[in-house]
N, C-alpha and C positions, 0 to 999 in steps of 0.2 A: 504494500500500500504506500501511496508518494504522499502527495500534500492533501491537504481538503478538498476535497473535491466542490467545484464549482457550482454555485446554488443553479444557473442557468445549466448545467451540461446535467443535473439532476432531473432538473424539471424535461429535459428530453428525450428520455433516459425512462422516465415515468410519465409522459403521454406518448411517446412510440416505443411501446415496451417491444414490440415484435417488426418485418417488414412489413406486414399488413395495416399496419399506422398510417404510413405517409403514403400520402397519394392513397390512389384507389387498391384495394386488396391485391397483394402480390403482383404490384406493378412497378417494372425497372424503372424509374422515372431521377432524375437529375437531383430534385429536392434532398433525397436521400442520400446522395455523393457529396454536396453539399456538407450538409449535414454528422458524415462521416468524417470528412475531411477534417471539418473542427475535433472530433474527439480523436482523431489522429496524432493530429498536433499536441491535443492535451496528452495521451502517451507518450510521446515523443519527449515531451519537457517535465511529466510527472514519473512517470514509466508504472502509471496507477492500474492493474492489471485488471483494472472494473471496464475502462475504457475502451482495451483489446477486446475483451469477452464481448461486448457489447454490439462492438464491430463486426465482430463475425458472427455472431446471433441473429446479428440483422439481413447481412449479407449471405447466409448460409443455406435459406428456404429458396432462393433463387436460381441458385447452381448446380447444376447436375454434374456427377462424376465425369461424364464425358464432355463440360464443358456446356453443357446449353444453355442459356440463361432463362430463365422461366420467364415470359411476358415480354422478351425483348422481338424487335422486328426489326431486322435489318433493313428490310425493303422499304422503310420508309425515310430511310438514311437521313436522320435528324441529329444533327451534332451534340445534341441535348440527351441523346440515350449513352454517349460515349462516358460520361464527368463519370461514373460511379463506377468506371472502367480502372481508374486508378488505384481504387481500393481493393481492386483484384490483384492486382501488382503488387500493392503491400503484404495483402495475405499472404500471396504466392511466396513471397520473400521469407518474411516470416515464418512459416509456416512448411516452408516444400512441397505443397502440396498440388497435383498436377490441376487438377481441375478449375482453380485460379488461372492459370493461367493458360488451360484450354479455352475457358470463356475471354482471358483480354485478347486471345489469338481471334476469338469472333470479332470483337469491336476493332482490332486493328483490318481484318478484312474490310469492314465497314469503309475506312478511311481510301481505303486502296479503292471503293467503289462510289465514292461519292463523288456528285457532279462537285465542277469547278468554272468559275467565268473563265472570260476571256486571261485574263492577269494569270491565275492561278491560285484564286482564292478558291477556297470551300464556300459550296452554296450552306445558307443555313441551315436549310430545310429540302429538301424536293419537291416540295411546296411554295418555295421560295426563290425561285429562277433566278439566278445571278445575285442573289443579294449577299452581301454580310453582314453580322450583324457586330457586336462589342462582347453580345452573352456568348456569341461561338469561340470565340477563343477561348474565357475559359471554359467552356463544355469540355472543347477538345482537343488543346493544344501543351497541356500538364502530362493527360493522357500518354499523346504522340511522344511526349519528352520521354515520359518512366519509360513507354516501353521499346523503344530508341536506345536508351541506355540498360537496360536492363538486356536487352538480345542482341546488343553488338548494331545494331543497323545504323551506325552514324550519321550514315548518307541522308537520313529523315533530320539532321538538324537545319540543313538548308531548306528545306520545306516548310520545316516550323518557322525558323527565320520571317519567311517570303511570310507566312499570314499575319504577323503583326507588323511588318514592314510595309504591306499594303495598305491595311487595315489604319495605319498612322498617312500614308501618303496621301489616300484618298478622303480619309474622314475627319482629318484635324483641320481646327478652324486655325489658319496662320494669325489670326488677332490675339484669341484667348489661350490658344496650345491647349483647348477643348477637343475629344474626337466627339460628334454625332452619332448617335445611338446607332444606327445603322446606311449602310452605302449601296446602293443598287448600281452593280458598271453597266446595266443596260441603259440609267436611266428610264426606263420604262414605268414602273412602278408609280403606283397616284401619290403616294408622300414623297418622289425623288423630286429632288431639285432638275428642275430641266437640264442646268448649264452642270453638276455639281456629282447631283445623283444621291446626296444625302440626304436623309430625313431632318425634321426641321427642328429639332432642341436637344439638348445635352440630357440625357437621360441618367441622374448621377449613379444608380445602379450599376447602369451596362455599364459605366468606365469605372467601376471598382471591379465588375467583372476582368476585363478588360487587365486593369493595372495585377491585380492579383494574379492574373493569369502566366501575365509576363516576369514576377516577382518568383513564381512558384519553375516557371522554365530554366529561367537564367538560373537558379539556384544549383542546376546539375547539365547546364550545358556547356560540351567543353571547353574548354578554354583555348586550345587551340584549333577551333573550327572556325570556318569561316561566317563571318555573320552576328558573332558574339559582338564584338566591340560597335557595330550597330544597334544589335538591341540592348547592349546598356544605355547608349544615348538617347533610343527612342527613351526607353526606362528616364531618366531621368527629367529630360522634358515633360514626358507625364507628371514624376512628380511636382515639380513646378507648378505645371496648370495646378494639379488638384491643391497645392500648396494656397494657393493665388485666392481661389473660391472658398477657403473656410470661413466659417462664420465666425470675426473675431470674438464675438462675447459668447459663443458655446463651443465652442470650437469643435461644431458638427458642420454637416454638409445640408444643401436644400436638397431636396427632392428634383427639382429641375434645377440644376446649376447654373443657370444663365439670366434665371430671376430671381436673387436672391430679394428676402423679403417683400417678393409682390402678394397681394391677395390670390390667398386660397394655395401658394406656396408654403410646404413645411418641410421643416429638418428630420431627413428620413434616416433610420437605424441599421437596417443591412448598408445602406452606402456609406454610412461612415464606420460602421467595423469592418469593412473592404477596404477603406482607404485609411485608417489607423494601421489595419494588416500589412497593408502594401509598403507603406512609410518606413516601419517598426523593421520588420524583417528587411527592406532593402537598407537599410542603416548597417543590420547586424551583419550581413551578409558584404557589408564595404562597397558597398554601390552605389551608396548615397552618400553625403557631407554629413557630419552630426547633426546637423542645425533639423533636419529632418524628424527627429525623435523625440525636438521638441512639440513639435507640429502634432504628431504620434500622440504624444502622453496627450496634450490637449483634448485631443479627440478620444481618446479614452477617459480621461475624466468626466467629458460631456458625456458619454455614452451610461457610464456611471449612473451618472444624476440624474439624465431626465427619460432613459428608457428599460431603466435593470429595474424591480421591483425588490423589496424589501425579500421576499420571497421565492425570490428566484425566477419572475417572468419578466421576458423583453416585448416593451410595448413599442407602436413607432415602426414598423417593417411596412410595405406597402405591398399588396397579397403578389401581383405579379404587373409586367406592363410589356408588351408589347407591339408591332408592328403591322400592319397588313392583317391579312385573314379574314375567317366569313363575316363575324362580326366586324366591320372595318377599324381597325387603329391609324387614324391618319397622323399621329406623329406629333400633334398641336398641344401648346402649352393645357388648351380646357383636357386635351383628353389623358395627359398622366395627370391631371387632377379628378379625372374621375373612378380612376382607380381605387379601391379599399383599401386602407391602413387597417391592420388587425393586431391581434398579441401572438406571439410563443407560430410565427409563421418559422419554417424550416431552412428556408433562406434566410432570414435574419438572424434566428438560432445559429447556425452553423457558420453564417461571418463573426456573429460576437463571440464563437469559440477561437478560430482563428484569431482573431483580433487580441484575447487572454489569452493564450498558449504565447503570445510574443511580448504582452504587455501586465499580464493580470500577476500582483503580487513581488513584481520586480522594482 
């Protein structure tokens, strides 16, 4: 047993006591990789053996000996069913056991079959022609890393490279050093910019996805590959931007980053334990300047104060947001404000675990 265990990684722990908690009954779904992710991290830094058990109790109703994953579809090559991909790769490590890693050998096929525009990005979805989005990297480019490094395939760090190296050329506003929730290269799409191709407001979410994503890569991509000393600088310009938009007196993030304090604008909780995350571990990791950590604690104290409960729930997450699709997301400041703020959501859970395994108690 390590330290005290985290009233938040309790209460997660004890509303998804099984895989059949999140999301729909025994559905592979992202939330959950999410979610694992944090209590990874908490083992990693506590080495609290409630954490591992937990992870593979959740993950274990899923996987067949032979690798299949219960409820996953490759055919509908959604970057979003890869994220919980990683935590097979953990098991697998930990553990030796084949069936981990017959199933990441599934989601790596996946990647090998998924469309791409023209550049060479990953579409988000199949659903989704041409577009990228901010939440796809990190679905699936941690992923790509672990299992990159873990089976020798180096040659995939140049790939990895190319999607956040797009992903910053095409969707960064050159004023704020903001990226745009998402970029369609066809321009085709009704929220693309005609001249641009990007959707129309800073989604702080996607670019904590996003930043995390790139934070969690670089952390194990080699050093002498090509491409590295690019994505640290894209990496640090990010930080910047997201440095730039904190809110000096809570030192949390808006929800839409680009109207700080307008009406009907609020300081959302999974985006600021994605960018505390991002901040905190690119400090530790020497990728960042110290000056960054101050920035980090800040945002953890905010996070503290106005969204932890005395009891261990996190309020402040906004349920989900979106692009395109049957019901239309056009991209518009009214419509991430018509999204639902909820409590103890999976996504925000699993960033403020992240966010303590780098900040909580130090």
């Amino acid at each position: 047993m390590g330290r005290t265990q985290d009233k938040v990684a309790v209460t997660a722990m004890t509303l998804w006591k099984d895989s059949m908690a999140v999301g729909r009954p025994i559905h592979w779904n992202y939330e959950q990789g999410v979610v694992l992710a944090g209590m990874q991290a908490l083992w990693t830094r506590t080495h609290d053996s409630t954490y591992f058990t937990y992870i593979r109790h959740t993950i274990d109703p899923y996987i067949g000996n032979d690798g299949n994953i219960r409820s996953y579809k490759e055919e509908d090559l959604s970057l979003d069913n890869i994220n919980t991909g990683r935590v097979l790769l953990f098991l697998w490590k930990a553990t030796g056991q084949a069936k981990y890693k017959l199933a990441a050998d599934r989601l790596r096929e996946q990647l090998r079959r998924q469309p791409r525009n023209a550049q060479g990005g990953f579409w988000h979805k199949k659903t989704y022609p041409d577009q990228m989005w901010l939440d796809g990297l990190y679905m699936a480019e941690p992923f790509y890393d672990h299992y990159a490094l873990a089976t020798g395939e180096d040659t995939d760090f140049t790939d990895i490279a190319r999607q956040f190296i797009l992903m910053e050329k095409y969707a960064r506003d050159p004023r704020t050093g903001l990226l745009y929730h998402g970029w369609d290269a066809s321009h085709r799409e009704k929220w693309a910019d005609s001249l641009t191709g990007c959707s129309p407001n800073f989604w702080a979410r996607a670019m904590g996805w996003y930043g995390a994503a790139l934070v969690d890569v670089l952390e194990d991509f080699p050093k002498n590959r090509p491409g590295r000393d690019t994505l640290v600088a894209v990496f640090r310009r990010f930080a910047a931007a997201v440095s730039a938009v904190q809110d000096p007196g809570t030192g949390l993030w808006w929800d839409v980053l680009n109207y700080p304090g307008r009406e009907g604008n609020y300081l959302e909780a999974s985006a600021s334990c994605l960018f505390v995350y991002t901040l905190a571990k690119g400090v530790r990791l020497g990728l960042l300047p110290s000056r960054f950590k101050a920035a980090a604690s800040r945002g953890y104290a905010g996070i503290l104060h106005r969204f932890v409960t005395p009891d261990g729930h996190l309020d402040g997450t906004v349920s989900v947001s979106g692009l395109g699709g049957a019901h239309y997301r056009d991209g518009s400041y009214a419509y991430y404000l018509s999204e639902k703020v909820v409590r103890d959501d999976p996504k925000g859970i699993g960033a403020y675990l992240l966010a303590t395994a780098e900040l909580g108690g130090r």
